[in-house]
N, CA, C and O atoms as a GROMACS GRO file, in nm:
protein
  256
    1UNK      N    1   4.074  -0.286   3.819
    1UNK     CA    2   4.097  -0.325   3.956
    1UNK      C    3   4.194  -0.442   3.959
    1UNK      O    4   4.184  -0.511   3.857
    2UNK      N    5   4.298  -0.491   4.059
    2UNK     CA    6   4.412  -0.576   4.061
    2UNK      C    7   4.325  -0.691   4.148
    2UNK      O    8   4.233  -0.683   4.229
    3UNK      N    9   4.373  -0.762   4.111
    3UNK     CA   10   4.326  -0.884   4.206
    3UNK      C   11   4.365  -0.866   4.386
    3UNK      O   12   4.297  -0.922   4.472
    4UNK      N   13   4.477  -0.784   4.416
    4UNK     CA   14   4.483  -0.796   4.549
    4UNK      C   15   4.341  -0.714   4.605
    4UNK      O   16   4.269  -0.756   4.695
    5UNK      N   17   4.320  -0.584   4.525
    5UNK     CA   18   4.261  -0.492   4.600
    5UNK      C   19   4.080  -0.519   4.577
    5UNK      O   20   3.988  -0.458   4.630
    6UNK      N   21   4.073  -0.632   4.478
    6UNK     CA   22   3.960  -0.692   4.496
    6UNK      C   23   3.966  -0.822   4.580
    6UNK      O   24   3.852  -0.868   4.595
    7UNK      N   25   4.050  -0.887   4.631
    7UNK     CA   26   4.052  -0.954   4.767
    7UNK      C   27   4.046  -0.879   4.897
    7UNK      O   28   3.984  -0.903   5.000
    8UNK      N   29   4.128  -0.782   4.864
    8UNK     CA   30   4.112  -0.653   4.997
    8UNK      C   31   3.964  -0.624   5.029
    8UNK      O   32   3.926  -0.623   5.146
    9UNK      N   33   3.862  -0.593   4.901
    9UNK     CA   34   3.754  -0.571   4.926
    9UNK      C   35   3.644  -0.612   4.998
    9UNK      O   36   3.563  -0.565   5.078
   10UNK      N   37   3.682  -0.779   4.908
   10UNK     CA   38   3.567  -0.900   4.944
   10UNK      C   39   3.633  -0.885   5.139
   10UNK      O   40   3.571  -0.851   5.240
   11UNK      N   41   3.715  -0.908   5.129
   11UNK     CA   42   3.743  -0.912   5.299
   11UNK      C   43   3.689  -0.865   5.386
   11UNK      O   44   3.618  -0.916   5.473
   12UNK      N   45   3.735  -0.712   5.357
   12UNK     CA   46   3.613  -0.616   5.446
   12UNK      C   47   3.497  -0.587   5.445
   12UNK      O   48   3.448  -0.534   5.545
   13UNK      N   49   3.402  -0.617   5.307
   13UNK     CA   50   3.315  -0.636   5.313
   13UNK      C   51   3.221  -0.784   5.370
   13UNK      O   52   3.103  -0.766   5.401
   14UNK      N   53   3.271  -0.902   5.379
   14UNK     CA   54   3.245  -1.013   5.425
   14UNK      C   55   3.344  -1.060   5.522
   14UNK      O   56   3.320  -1.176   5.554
   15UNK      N   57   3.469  -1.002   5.591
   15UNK     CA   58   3.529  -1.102   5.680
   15UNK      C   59   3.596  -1.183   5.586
   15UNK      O   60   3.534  -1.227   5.488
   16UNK      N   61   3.701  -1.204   5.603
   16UNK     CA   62   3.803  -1.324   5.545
   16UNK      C   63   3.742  -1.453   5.536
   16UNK      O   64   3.726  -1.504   5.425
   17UNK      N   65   3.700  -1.520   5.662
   17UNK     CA   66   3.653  -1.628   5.631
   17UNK      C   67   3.571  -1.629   5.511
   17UNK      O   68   3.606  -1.649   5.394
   18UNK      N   69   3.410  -1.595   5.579
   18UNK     CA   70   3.335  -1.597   5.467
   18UNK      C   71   3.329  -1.512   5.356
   18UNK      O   72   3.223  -1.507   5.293
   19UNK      N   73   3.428  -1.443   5.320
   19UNK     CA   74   3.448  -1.412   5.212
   19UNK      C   75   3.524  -1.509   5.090
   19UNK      O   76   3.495  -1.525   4.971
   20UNK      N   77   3.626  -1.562   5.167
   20UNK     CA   78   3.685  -1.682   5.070
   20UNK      C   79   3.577  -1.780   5.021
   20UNK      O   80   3.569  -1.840   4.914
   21UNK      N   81   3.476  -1.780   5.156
   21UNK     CA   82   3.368  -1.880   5.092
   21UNK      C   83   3.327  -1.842   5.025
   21UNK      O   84   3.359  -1.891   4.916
   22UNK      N   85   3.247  -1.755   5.021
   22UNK     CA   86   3.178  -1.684   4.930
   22UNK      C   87   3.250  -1.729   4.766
   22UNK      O   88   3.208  -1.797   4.672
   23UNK      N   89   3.385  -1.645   4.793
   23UNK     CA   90   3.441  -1.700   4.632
   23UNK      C   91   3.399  -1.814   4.538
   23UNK      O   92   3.402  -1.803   4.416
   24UNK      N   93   3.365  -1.912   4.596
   24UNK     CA   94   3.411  -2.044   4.566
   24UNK      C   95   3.260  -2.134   4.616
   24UNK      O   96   3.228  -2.242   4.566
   25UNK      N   97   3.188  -2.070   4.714
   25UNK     CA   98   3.071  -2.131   4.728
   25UNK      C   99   2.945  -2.088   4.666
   25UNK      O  100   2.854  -2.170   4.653
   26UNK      N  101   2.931  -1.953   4.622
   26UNK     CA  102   2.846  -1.902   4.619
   26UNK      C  103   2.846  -1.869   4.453
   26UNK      O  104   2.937  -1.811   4.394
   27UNK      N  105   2.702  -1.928   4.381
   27UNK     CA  106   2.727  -1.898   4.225
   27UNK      C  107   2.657  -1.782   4.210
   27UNK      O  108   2.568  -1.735   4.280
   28UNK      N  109   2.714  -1.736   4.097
   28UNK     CA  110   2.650  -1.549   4.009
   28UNK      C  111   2.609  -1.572   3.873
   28UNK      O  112   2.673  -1.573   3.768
   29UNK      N  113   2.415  -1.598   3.916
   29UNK     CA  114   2.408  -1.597   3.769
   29UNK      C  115   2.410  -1.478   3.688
   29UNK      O  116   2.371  -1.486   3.571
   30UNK      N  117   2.460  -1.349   3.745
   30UNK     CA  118   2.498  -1.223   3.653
   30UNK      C  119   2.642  -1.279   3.553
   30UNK      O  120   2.674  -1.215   3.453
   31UNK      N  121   2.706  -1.386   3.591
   31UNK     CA  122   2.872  -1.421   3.560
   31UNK      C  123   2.817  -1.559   3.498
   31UNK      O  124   2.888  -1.658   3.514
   32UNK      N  125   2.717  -1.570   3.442
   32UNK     CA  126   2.703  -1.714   3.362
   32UNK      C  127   2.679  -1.858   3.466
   32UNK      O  128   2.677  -1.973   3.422
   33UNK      N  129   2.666  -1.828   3.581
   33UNK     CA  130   2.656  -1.958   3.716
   33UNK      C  131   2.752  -1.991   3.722
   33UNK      O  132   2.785  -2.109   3.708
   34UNK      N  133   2.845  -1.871   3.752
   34UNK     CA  134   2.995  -1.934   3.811
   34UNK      C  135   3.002  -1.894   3.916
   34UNK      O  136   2.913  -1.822   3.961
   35UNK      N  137   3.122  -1.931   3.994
   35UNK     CA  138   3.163  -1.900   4.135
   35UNK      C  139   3.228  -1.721   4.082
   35UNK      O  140   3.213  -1.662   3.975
   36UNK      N  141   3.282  -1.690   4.175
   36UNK     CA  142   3.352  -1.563   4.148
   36UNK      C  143   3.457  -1.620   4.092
   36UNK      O  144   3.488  -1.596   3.975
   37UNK      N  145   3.549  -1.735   4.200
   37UNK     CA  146   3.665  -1.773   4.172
   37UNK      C  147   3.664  -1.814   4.029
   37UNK      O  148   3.729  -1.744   3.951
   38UNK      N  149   3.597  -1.923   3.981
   38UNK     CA  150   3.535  -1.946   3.851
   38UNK      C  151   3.569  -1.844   3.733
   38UNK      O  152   3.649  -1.850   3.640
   39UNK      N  153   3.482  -1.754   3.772
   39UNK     CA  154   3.485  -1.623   3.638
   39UNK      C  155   3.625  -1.549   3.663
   39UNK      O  156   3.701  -1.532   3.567
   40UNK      N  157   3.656  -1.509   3.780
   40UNK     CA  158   3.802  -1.451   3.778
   40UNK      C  159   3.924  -1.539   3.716
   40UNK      O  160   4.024  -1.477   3.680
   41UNK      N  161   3.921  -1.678   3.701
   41UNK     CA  162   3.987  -1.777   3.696
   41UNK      C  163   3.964  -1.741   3.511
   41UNK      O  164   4.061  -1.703   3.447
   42UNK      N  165   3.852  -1.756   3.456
   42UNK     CA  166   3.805  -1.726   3.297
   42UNK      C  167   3.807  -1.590   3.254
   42UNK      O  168   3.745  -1.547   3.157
   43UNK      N  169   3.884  -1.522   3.334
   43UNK     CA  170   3.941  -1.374   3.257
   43UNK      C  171   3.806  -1.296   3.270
   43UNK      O  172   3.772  -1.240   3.166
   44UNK      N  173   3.717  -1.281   3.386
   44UNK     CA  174   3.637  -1.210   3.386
   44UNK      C  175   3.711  -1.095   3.479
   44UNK      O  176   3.778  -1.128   3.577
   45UNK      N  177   3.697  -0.980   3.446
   45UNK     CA  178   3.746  -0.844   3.490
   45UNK      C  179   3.684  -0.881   3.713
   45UNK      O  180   3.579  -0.915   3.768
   46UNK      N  181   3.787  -0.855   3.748
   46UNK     CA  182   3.753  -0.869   3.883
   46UNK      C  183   3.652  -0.755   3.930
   46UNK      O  184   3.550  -0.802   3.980
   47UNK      N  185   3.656  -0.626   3.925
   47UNK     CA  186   3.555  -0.519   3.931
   47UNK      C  187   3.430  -0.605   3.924
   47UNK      O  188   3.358  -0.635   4.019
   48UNK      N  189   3.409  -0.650   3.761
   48UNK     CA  190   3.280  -0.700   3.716
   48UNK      C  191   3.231  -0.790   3.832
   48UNK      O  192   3.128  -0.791   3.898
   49UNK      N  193   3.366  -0.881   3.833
   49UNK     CA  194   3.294  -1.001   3.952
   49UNK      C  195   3.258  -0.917   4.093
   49UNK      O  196   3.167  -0.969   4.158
   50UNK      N  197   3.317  -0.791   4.151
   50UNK     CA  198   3.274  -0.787   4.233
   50UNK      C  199   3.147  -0.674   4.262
   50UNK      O  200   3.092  -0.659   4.371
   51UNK      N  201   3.115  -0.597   4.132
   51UNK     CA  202   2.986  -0.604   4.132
   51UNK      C  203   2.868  -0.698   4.147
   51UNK      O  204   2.764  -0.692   4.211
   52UNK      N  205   2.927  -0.796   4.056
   52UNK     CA  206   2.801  -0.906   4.094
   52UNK      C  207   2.801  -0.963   4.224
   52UNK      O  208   2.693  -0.994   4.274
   53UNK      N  209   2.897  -0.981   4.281
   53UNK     CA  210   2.883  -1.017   4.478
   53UNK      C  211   2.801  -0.906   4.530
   53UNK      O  212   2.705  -0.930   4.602
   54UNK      N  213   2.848  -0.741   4.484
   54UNK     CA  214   2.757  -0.693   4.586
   54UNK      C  215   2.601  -0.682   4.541
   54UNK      O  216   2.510  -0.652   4.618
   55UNK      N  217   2.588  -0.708   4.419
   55UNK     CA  218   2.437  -0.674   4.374
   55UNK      C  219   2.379  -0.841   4.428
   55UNK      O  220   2.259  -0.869   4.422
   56UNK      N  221   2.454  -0.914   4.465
   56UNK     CA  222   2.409  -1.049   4.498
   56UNK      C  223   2.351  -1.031   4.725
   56UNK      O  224   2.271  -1.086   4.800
   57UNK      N  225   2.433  -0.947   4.732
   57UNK     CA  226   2.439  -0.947   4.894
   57UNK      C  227   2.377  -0.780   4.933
   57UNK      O  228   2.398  -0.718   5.038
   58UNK      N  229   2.315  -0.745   4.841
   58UNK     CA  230   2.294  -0.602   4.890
   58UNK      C  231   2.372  -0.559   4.953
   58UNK      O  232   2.358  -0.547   5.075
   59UNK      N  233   2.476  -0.522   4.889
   59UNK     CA  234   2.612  -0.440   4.954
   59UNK      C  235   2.576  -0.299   4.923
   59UNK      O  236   2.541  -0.307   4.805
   60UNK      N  237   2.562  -0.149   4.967
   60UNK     CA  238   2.505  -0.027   4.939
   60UNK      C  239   2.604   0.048   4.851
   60UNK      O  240   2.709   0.104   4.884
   61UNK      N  241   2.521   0.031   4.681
   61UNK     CA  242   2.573   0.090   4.593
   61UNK      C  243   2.711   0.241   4.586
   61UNK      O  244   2.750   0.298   4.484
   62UNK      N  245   2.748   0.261   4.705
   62UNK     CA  246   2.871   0.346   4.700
   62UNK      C  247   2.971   0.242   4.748
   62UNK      O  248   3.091   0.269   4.749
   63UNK      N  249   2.930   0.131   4.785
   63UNK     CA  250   3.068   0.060   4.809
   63UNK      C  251   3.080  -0.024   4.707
   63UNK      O  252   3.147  -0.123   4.733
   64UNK      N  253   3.027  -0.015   4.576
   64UNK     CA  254   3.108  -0.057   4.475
   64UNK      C  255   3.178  -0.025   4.356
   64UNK      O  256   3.244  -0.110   4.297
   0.00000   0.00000   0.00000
């Protein structure tokens, strides 16, 4: 997955605003207690990170 089209994601699934928050406010201890931004920033595969947002927000397993 590219980094745009996992920003595309987080968007529509959370709204822009709080989706940026989310990035950056919200820690994943599936990602070691990092932010998303955090682990994407440490070469964690963006997919991965955005599994762990939706298994964090009960997002319904076909939208990830």
């Amino acid at each position: 997955m590219r980094l745009t089209e996992f920003h595309d994601l987080v968007d529509g699934q959370f709204g822009s605003m709080r989706g940026r928050s989310l990035l950056v406010d919200h820690i994943l201890g599936e990602l070691g207690g990092r932010t998303a931004a955090q682990a994407i920033e440490d070469g964690v595969e963006p997919r991965s990170v955005w599994r762990a947002l939706c298994a964090d927000f009960d997002v319904p397993r076909d939208l990830w």
